[in-house]
N, C-alpha and C positions, 0 to 999 in steps of 0.2 A: 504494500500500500504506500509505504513511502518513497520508494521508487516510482511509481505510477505518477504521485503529487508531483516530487522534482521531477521528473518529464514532463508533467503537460503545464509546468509552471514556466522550466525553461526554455519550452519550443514557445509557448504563448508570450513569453520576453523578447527571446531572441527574434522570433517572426514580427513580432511589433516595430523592434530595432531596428530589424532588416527593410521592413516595409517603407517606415519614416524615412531612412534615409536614401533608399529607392527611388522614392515618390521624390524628395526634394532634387535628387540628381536628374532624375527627367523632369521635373516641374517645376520648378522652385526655383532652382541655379537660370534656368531659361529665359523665365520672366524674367527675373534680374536683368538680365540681359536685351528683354525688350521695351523695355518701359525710361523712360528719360533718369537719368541719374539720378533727381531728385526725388524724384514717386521711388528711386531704389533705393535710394539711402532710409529713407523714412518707410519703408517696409521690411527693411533688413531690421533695422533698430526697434519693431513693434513686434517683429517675432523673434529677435535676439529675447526680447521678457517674456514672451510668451512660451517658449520652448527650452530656456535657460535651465531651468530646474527640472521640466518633467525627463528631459533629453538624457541627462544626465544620471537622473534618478535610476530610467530605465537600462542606461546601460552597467549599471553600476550592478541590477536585480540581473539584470543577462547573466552579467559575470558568474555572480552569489549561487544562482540556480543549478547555470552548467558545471560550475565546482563541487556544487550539492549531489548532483548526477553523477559525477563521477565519484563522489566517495561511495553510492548505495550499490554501484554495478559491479558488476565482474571483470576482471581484469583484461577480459577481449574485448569491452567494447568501453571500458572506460576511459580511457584512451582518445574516445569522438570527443565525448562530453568536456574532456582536459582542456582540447585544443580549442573546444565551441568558448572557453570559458578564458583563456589566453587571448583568443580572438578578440573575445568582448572586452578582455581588458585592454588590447590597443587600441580599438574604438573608442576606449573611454580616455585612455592617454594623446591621442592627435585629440582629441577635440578640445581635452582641458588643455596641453600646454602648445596647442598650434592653432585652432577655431578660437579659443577663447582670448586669446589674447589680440589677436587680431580683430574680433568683435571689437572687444573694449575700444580699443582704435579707433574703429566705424563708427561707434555711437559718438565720438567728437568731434566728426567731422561734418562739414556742410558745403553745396557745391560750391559756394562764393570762396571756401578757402581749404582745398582739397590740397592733403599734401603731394609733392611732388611725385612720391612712391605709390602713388593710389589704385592704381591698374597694376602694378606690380603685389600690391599686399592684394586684392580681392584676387589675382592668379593664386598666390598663394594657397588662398582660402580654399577655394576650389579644389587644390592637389591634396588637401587635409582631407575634406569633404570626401575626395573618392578613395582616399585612404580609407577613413571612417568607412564609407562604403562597403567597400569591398572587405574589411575585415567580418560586419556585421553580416552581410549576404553569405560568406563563408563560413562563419560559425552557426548560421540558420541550415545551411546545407549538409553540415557538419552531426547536426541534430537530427536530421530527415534523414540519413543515412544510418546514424545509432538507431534509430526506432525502425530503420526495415531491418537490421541486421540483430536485433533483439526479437523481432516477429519474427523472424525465419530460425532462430535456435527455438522459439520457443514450441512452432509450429513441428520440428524436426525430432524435440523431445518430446510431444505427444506419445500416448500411449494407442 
């Protein structure tokens, strides 16, 4: 039973994780990119508060979960859950010490007096982003693989 909990806690984290920052790589980064600098600045900086803590929170329970997972499983497959849980902590490391501080950045700045490096830090941002990304995407996949490969011992040990 407690292995069942940490599985559908950590897939229901991680797939959260995965999805948020999915959805902002194809949608979110985009607009940015199509809307005048200023409608960008002031939409980055309304969801900098908005997503500041839950973002975080979340990846922080990614981590917790799939570390959770691997202490209740068996040694063949706890190994996914290790890595889904490593994953999520470098999700949560580029974000804090490469998105976050870059944020802080953003929120001081305004088009009338944009510093010089401005298009060079939002590139930036963006290389964190698909960082973040792709760690989070991979430790969901990560996840989906331990739960076919626990259904298939499990199915095999039938009686």
């Amino acid at each position: 039973m407690l292995s069942r909990t940490a599985q559908a806690l950590a897939l229901l984290s991680t797939g959260l994780l995965a999805g948020a920052f999915a959805y902002a790589l194809a949608s979110v980064v985009p607009t940015f990119d199509a809307v005048p600098l200023d409608v960008h600045l002031q939409y980055r900086t309304a969801l900098m508060y908005m997503n500041g803590i839950f973002m975080q929170a979340l990846m922080a329970v990614s981590l917790l979960t799939s570390f959770w997972l691997a202490i209740t499983l068996r040694v063949a497959t706890r190994w996914y859950a290790a890595a889904a849980g490593v994953l999520a902590l470098t999700s949560l490391l580029v974000t804090r010490f490469g998105n976050v501080p870059i944020n802080g950045r953003i929120k001081t700045w305004s088009v009338a007096s944009l510093p010089p490096d401005h298009a060079e830090l939002l590139q930036r941002w963006e290389v964190y982003h698909d960082i973040r990304t792709a760690t989070a995407v991979t430790a969901f996949v990560l996840l989906l693989v331990l739960i076919d490969k626990t259904r298939a011992v499990a199915v095999t040990t039938l009686p």
